[in-house]
N, C-alpha and C positions, 0 to 999 in steps of 0.2 A: 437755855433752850432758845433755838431759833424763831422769831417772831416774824410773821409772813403776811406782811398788807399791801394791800393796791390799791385802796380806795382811793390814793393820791392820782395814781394814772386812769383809774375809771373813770373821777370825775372832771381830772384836771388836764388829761395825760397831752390832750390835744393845744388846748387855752394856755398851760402854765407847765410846757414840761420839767423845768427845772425845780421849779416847787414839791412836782409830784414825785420827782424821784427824791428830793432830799426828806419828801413826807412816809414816803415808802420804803426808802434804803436804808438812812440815816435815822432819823427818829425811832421808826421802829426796827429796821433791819440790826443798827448797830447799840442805839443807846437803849429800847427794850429790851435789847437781846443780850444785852451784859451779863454777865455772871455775877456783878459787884454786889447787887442786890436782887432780894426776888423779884418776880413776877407779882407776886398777891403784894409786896412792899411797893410796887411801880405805883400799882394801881391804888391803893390808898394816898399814895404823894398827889396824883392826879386829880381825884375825885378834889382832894382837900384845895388842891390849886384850883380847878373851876368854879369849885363853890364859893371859893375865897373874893374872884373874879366877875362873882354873878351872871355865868355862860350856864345855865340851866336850859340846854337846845338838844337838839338832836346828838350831838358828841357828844353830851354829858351823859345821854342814856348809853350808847355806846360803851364810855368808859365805867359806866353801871356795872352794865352787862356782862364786859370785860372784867371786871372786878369780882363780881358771884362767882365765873368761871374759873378767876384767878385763885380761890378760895375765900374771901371773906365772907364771910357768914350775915344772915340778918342782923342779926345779935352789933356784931361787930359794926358795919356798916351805920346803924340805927347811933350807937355810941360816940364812933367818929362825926356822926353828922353833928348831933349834939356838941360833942365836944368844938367842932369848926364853928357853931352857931356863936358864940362867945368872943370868938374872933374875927368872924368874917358878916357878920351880922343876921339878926335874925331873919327878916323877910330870906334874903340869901338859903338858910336852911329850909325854914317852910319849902319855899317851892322846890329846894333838893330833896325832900322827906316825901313832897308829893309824886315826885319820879321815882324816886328807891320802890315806895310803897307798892309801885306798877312791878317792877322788876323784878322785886323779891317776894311777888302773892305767894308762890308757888312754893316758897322755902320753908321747906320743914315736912313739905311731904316727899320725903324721897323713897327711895326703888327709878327713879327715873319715868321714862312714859310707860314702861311695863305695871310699874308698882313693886312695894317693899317683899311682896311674899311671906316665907314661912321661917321662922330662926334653923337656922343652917347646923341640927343638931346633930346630923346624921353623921358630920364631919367636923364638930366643935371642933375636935381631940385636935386637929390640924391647923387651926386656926390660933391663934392669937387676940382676942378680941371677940366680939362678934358681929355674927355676918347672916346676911338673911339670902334665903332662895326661890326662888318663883322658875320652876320648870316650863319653856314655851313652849316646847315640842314633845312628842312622843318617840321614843328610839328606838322603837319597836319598827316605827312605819317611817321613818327619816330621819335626818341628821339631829344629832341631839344639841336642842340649846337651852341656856338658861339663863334669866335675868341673879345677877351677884351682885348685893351688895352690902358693901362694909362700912360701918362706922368708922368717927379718927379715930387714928392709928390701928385700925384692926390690919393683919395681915395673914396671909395663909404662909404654912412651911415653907421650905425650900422643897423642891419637888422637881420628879422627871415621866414626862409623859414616852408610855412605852409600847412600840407595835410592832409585829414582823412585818408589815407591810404597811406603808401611808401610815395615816394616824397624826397626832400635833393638833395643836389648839389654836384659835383668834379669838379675840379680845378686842368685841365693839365697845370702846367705851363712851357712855350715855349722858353721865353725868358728874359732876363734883371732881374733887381731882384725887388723884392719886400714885403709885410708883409699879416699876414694874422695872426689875433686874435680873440678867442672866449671872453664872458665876463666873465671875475674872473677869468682868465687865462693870461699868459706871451705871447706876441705875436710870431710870428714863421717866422723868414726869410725863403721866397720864391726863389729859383731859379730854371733854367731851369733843369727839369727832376721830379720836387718835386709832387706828389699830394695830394690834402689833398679833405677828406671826408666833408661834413657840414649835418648833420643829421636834420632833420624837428625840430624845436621847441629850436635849439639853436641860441641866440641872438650873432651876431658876424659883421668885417667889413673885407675887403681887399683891396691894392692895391698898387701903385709904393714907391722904395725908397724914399730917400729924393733927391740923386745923378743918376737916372736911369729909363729909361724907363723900362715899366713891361707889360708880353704880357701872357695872360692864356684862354687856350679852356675853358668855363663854358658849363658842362653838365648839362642841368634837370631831373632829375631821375624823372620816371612816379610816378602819383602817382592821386591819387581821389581830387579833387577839392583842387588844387594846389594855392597858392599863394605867396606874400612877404610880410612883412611886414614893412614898410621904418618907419625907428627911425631917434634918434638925430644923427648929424654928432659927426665925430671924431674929437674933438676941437684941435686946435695945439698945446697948451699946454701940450697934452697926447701925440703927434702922435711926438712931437718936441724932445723927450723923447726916441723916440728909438735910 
């Protein structure tokens, strides 16, 4: 996945251009954006090297941040610190423990800013896992949305959204990460800020990591005699694979 920073040129771009594009291109453009290892793997490398370094500053809340995002977990986060304390000393963790602590308040309540809602029974049968619903809107009086989210590894069928006219879905996603693939195509990590189109008549599936809860508004675009069409699930064989 493409990694997209500018903080090099916003605060350097003028003073240090050369810096700011090898901070913005290279760094993150080419060496976070490898395929060789993850995203949530970067960011544990990082975390463990500033604390290593005793850089507990502003980038270290960043690369925090960055890290929740990436998926690791309180849990994990909390463990790793512990574990780098041993090696990179202890005051060193304290004051990394007292930043995570700010970062990761919020973890463990999830649904995102909506909230978890109601377990998602009305369409278990479809699901894999489970998955909770918080309806925001009425579709009676306008476009119908609703906060979804899934636990790890929960995921919905393979499926195809159906209309004579218009119709198709977006998928605000809020929080935590997650997958989201059409068929005969490469899946697409999900994180919070991402949205993705699903057009009427394409057979496709989504939902949480393996390691993370995953939280996405689903919109219903209007459309003339709308429907779904629930397929076979995503076998773990395929899904065990990302």
């Amino acid at each position: 996945m493409k990694v997209k920073q500018t903080a090099g040129r916003d605060s350097l771009g003028e003073f240090a251009p050369k810096f700011a594009q090898l901070n913005d291109d290279v760094l993150f453009g080419e060496v976070w954006s490898s395929d060789a290892l993850s995203l949530k793997t970067r960011s544990m490398l990082t975390v463990t090297t500033l604390v290593s370094k005793g850089l507990i500053d502003s980038s270290f809340q960043y690369h925090l941040q960055t890290a929740k995002a990436n998926g690791v977990t309180k849990t994990e986060m909390a463990e790793l610190l512990t574990h780098v304390a041993f090696y990179a000393g202890w005051p060193n963790a304290w004051a990394a423990f007292r930043m995570a602590k700010e970062v990761y308040k919020d973890d463990g309540k999830f649904g995102g800013l909506f909230g978890l809602g109601e377990p998602n029974t009305a369409y278990a049968k479809y699901f894999i896992g489970n998955s909770y619903l918080k309806p925001l809107t009425d579709p009676k009086q306008t476009v119908f949305m609703a906060n979804v989210t899934f636990e790890p590894k929960c995921r919905n069928n393979w499926h195809i959204h159906k209309a004579e006219q218009g119709g198709g879905q977006i998928l605000l996603c809020t929080d935590g990460c997650g997958w989201y693939q059409e068929w005969g195509k490469p899946a697409q990590a999900l994180r919070a800020g991402d949205v993705v189109y699903i057009p009427t008549g394409v057979k496709h599936w989504h939902g949480a990591a393996a390691d993370s809860w995953f939280t996405h508004i689903a919109v219903e675009c209007p459309g003339v005699n709308t429907s779904n069409e629930w397929l076979e699930p995503v076998a773990d064989e395929h899904y065990n694979k990302l």
